[in-house]
Every structure is written in structure tokens, then in C-alpha cells.
DSSP file (Angstrom, degrees, kcal/mol; ACC not computed):
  #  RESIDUE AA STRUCTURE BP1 BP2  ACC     N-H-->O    O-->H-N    N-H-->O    O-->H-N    TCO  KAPPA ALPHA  PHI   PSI    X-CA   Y-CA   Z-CA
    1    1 A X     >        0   0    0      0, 0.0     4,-1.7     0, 0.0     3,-0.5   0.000 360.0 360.0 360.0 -27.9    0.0    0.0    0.0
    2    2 A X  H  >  +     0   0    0      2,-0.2     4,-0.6     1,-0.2     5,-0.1   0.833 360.0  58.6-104.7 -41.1    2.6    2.6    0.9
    3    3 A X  H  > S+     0   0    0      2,-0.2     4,-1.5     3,-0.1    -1,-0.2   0.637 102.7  56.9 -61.4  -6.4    4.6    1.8   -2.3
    4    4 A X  H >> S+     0   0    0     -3,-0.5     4,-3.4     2,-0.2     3,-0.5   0.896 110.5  45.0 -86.2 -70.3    1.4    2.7   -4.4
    5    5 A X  H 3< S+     0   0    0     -4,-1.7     4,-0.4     1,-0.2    -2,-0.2   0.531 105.7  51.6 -81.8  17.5    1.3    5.8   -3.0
    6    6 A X  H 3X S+     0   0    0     -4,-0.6     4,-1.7     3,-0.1    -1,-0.2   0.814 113.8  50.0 -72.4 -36.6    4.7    6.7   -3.2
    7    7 A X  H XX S+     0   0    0     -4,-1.5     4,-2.7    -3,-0.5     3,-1.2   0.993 110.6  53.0 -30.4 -71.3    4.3    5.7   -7.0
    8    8 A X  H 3X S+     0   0    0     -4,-3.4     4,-0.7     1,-0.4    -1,-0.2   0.817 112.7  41.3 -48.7 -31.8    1.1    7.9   -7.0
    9    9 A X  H >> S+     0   0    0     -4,-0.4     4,-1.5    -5,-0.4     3,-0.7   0.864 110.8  56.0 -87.1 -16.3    2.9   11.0   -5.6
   10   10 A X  H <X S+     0   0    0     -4,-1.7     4,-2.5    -3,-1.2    -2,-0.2   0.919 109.6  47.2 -74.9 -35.6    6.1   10.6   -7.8
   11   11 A X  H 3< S+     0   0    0     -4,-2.7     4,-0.4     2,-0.2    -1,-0.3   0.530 105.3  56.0 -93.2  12.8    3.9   10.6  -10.9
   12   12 A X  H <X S+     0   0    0     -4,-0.7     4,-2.4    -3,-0.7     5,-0.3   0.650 109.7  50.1 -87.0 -26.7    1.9   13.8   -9.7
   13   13 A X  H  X S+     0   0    0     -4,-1.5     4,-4.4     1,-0.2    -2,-0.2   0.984 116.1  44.9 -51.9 -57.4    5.7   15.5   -9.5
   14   14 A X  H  < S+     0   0    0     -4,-2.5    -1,-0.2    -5,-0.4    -3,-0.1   0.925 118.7  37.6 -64.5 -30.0    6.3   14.2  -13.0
   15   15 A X  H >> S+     0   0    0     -4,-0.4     4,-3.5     2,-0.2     3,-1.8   0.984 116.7  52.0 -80.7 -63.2    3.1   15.2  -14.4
   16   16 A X  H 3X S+     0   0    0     -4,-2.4     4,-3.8     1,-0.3     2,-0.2   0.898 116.6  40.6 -48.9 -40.6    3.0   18.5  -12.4
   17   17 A X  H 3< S+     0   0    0     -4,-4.4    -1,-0.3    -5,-0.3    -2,-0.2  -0.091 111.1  56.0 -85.6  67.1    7.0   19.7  -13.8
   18   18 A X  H <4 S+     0   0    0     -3,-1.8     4,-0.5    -2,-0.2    -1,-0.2  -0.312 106.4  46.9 -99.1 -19.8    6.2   18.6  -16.7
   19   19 A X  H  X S+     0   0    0     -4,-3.5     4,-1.4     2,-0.2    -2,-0.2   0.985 112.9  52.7 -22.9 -78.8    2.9   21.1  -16.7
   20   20 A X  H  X S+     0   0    0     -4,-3.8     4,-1.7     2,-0.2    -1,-0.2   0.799 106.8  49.5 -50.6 -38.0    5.1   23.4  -15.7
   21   21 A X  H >4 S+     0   0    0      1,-0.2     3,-1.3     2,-0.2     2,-0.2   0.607 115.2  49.2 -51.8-111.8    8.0   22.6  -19.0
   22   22 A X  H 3> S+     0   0    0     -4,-0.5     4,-0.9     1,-0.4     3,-0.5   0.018 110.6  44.2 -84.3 -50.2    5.2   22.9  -21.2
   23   23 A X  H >X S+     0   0    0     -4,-1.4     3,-3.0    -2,-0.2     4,-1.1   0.976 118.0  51.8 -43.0 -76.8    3.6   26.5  -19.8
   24   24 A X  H << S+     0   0    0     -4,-1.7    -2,-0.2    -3,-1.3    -1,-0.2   0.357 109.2  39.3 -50.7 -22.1    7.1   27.7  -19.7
   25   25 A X  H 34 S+     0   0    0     -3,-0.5    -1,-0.4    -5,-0.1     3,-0.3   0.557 120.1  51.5-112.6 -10.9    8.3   27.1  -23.0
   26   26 A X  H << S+     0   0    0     -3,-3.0     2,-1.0    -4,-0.9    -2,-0.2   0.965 116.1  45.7 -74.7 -71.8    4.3   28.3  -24.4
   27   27 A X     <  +     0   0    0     -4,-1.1    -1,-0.3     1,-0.2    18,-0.2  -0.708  65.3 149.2 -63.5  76.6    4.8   31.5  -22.2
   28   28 A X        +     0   0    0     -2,-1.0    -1,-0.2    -3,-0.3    -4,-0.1   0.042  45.9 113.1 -90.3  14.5    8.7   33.0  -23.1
   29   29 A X        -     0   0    0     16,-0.1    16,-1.2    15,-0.1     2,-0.3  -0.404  59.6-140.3 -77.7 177.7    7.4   36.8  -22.5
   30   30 A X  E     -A   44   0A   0     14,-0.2    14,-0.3    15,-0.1     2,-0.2  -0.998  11.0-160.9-112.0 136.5    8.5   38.9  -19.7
   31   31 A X  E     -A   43   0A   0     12,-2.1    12,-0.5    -2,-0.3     2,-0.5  -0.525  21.0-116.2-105.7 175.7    6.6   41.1  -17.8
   32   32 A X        -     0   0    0     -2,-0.2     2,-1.2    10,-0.2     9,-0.2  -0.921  28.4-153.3-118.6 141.2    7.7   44.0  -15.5
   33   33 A X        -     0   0    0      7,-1.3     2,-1.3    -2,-0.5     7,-0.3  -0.719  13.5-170.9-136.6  77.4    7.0   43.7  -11.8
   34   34 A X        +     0   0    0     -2,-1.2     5,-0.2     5,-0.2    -2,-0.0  -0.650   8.7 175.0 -99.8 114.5    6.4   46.6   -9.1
   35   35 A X        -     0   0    0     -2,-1.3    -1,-0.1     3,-1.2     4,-0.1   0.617  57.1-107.2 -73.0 -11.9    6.3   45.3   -5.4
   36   36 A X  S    S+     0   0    0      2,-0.8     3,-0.1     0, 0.0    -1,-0.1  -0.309 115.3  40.6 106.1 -36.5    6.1   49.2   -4.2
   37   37 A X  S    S+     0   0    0      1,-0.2     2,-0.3     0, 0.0    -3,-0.0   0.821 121.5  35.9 -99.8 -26.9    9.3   49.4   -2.9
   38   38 A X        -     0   0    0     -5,-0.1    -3,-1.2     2,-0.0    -2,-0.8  -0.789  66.5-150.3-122.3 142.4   11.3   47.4   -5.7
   39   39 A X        -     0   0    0     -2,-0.3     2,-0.4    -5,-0.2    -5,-0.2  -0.972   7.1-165.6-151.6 131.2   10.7   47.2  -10.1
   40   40 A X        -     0   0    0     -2,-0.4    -7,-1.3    -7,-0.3     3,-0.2  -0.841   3.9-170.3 -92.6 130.4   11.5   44.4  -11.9
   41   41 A X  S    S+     0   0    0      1,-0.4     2,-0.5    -2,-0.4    -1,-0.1   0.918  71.2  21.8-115.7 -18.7   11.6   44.9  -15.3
   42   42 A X        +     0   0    0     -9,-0.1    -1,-0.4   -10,-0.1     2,-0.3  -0.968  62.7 159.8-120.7 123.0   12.0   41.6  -17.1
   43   43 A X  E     -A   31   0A   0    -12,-0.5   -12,-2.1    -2,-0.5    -3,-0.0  -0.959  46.6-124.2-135.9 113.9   10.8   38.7  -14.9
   44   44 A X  E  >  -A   30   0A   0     -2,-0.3     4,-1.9   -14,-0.3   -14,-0.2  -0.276  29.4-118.7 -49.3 151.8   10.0   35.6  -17.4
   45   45 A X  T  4 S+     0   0    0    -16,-1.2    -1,-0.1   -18,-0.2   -16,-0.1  -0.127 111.8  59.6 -87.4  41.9    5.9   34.8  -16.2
   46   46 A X  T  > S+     0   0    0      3,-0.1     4,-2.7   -22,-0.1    -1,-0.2   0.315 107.8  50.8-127.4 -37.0    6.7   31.0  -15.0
   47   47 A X  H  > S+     0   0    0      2,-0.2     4,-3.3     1,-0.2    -2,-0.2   0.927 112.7  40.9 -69.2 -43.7    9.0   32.8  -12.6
   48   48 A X  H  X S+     0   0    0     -4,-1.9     4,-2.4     2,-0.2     5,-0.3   0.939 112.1  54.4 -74.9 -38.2    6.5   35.2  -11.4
   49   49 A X  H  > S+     0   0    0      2,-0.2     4,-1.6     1,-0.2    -2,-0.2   0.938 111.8  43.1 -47.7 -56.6    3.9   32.8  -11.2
   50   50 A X  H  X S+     0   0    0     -4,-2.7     4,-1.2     2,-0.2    -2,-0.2   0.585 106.8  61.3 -82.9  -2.6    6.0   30.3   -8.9
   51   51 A X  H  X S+     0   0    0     -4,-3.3     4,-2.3     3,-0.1     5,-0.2   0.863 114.4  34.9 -35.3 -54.0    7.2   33.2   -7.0
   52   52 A X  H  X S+     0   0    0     -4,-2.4     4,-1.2     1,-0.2    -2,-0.2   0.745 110.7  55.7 -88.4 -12.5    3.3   33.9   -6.0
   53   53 A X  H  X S+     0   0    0     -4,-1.6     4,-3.0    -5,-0.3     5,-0.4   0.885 110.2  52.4 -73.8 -45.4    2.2   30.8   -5.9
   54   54 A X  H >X S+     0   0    0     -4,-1.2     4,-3.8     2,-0.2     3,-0.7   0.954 108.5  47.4 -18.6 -91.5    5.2   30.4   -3.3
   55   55 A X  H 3X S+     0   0    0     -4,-2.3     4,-1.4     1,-0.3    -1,-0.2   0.709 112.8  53.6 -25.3 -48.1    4.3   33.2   -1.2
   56   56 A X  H 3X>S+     0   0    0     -4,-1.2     4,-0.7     2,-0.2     5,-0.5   0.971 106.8  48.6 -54.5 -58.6    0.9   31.9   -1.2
   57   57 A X  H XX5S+     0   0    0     -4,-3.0     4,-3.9    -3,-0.7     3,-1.6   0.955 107.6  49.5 -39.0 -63.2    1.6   29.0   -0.2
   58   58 A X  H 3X5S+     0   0    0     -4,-3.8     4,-1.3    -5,-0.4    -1,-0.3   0.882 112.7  56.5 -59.9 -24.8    4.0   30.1    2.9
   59   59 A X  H 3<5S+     0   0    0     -4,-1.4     4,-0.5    -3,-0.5    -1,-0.2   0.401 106.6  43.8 -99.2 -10.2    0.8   32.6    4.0
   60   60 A X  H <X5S+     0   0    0     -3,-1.6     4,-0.9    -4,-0.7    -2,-0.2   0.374 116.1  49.8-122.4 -23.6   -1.9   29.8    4.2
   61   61 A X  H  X<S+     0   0    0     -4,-3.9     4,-2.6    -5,-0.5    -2,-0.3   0.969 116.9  42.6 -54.0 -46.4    1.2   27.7    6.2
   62   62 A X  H >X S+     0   0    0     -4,-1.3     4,-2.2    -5,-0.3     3,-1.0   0.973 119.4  40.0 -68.2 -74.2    1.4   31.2    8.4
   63   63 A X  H 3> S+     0   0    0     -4,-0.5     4,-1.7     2,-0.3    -1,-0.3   0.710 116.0  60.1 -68.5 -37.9   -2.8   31.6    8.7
   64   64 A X  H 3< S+     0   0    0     -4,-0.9    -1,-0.3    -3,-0.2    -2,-0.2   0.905 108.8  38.1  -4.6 -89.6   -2.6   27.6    9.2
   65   65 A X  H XX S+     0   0    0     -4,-2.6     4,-2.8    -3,-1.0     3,-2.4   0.957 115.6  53.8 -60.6 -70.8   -0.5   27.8   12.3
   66   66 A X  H 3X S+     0   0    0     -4,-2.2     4,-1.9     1,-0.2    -1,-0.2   0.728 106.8  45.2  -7.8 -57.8   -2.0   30.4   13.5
   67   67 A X  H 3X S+     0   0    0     -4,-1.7     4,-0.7     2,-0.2    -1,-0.2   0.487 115.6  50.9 -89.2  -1.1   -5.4   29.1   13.4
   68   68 A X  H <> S+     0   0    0     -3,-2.4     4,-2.2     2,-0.2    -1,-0.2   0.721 108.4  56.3-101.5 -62.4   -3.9   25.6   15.0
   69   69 A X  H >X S+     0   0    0     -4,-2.8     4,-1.5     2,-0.2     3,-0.8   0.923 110.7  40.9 -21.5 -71.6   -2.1   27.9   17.8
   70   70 A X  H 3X>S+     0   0    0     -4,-1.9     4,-1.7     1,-0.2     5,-0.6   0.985 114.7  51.6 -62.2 -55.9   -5.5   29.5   18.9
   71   71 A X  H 3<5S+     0   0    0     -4,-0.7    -1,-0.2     2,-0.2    -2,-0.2   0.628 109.5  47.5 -21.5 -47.3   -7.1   26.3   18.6
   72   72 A X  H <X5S+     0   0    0     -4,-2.2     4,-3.3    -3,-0.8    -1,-0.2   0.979 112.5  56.6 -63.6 -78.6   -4.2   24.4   21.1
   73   73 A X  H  X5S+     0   0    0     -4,-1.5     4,-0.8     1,-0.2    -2,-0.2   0.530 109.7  40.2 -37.2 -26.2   -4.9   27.7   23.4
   74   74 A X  H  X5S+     0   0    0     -4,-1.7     4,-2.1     2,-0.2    -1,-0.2   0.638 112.2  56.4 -90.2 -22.6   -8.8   27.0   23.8
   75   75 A X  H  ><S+     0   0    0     -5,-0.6     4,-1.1    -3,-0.2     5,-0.2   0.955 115.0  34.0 -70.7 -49.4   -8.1   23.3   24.1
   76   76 A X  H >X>S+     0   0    0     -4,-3.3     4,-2.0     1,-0.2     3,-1.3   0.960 121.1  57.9 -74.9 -29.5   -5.3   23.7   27.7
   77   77 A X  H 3X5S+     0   0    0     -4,-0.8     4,-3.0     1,-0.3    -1,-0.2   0.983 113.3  31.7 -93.2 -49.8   -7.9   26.8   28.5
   78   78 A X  H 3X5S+     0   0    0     -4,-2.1     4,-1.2     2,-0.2    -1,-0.3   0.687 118.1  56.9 -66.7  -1.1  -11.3   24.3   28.6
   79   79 A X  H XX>S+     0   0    0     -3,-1.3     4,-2.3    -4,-1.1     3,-1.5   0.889 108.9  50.6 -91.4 -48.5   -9.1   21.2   30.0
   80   80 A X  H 3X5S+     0   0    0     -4,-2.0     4,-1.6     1,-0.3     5,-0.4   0.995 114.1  41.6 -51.6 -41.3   -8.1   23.6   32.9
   81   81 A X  H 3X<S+     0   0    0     -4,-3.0     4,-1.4    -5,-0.5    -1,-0.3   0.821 107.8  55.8-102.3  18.4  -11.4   24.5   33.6
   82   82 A X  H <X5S+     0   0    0     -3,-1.5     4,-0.8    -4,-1.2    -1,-0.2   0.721 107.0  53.7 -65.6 -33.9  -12.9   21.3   33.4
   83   83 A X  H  X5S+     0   0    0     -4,-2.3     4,-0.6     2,-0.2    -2,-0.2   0.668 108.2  48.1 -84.7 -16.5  -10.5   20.3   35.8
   84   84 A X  H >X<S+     0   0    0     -4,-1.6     3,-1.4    -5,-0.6     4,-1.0   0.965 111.3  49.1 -78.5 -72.0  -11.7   23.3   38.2
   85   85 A X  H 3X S+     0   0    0     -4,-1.4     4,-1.1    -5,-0.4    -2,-0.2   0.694 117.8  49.3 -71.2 -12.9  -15.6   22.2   37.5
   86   86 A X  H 3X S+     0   0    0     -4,-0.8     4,-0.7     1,-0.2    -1,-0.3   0.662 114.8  39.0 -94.4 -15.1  -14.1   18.2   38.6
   87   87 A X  H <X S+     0   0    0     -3,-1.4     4,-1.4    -4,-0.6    -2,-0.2   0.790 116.8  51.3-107.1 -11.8  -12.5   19.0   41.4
   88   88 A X  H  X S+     0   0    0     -4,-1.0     4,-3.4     2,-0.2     5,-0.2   0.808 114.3  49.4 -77.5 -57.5  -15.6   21.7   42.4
   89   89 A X  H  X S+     0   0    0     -4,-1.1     4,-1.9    -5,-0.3     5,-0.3   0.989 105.1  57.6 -59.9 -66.0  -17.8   18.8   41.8
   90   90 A X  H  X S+     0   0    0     -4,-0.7     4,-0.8     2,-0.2    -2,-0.2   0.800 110.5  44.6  19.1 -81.4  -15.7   16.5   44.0
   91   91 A X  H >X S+     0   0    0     -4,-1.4     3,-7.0     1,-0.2     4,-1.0   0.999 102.2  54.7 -49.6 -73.3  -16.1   18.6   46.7
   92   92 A X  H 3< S+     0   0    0     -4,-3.4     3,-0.4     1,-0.3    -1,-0.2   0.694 112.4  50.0 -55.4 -18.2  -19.2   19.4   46.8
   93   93 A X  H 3< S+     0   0    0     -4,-1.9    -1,-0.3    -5,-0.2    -2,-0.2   0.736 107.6  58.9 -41.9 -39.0  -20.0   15.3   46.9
   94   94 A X  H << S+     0   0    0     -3,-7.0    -2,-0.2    -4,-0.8     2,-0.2   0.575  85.7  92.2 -98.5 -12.0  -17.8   15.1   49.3
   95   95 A X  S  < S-     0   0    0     -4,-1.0     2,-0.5    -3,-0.4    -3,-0.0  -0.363  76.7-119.5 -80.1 150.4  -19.7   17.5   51.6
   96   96 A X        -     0   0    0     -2,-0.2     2,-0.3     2,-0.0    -2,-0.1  -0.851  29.6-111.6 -93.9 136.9  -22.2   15.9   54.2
   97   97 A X        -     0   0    0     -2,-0.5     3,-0.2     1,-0.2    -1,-0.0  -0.565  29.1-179.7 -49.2 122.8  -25.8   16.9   54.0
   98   98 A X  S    S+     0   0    0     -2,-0.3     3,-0.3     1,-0.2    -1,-0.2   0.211  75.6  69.1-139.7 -12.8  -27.4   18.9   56.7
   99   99 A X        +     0   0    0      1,-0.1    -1,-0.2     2,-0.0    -2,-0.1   0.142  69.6 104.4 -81.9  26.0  -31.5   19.1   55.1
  100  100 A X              0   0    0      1,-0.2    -1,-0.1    -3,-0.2    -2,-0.1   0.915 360.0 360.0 -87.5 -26.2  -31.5   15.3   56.0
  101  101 A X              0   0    0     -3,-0.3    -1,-0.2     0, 0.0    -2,-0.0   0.248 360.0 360.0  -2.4 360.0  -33.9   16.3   59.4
């Protein structure tokens, strides 16, 4: 089973660069490329393209983690205070009754 899907991801790499040859040699322009601080002025478009598809990438890793962070933090914040409402409960079991008259 695990050798099938090494297969399976080794031919989506091949499939995927070889997408990528095939754009790349279709698309030879250059475009020119202002980040606001910085201008590019010939950047082949396969380059700029896997630049932002990069970037993209690492920024939905970023927003990811983040959202796995908070997640982490509301999980230890309810285990502590379940363990405050068990040990609350505990007690109050633990107390003797005094309407029993």
C-alpha cells in the first residue's frame, strides 16, 4: 500500500513539472513587476507565477499555524477548567448533608 502511493505522488511531480515545462516554454514573455518598494523589469511569467504561488503558499502555512495555535490555546484553556468544575464537583459530593432532618 505505501509503495502505491509513493508511485502515485512521484507521478503527480512528474506530471505537475512537466505542466510546468510545457507553460514555460508556451509563455517565453517577460513582464515587468512593481512590489512598491522594488521594479523588476523583465521577470519571465513561470517565474512570477512560482514566486506567487510560493508566497501563497508560505501565508496559508502562516494563517494555518495560526489558526492551530489559537485552537491548542482553547483546548489547555477548557481542560483547565474542566478540571476546576471536577475538582468543584468533588467537593461538593464530598460535603455531608445537613437538610437530612
Amino acid at each position: 500500500m505505501v509503495t502505491i502511493r509513493k508511485f502515485a505522488v512521484v507521478a503527480a511531480l512528474v506530471v505537475l513539472v512537466l505542466i510546468a515545462a510545457v507553460f514555460s516554454f508556451a509563455n517565453p514573455s517577460t513582464l515587468p513587476i512593481d512590489i512598491g518598494f522594488m521594479r523588476f523589469e523583465s521577470v519571465p511569467v513561470t517565474i512570477a507565477l512560482a514566486f506567487a504561488f510560493g508566497f501563497g503558499w508560505l501565508f496559508g502555512i502562516g494563517c494555518a499555524g495560526l489558526a492551530l495555535l489559537r485552537m491548542a490555546r482553547e483546548r489547555r484553556q477548557i481542560r483547565r477548567d474542566l478540571r476546576f468544575a471536577e475538582a468543584e464537583l468533588s467537593s461538593l459530593r464530598s460535603m455531608p448533608l445537613n437538610d437530612a432532618n
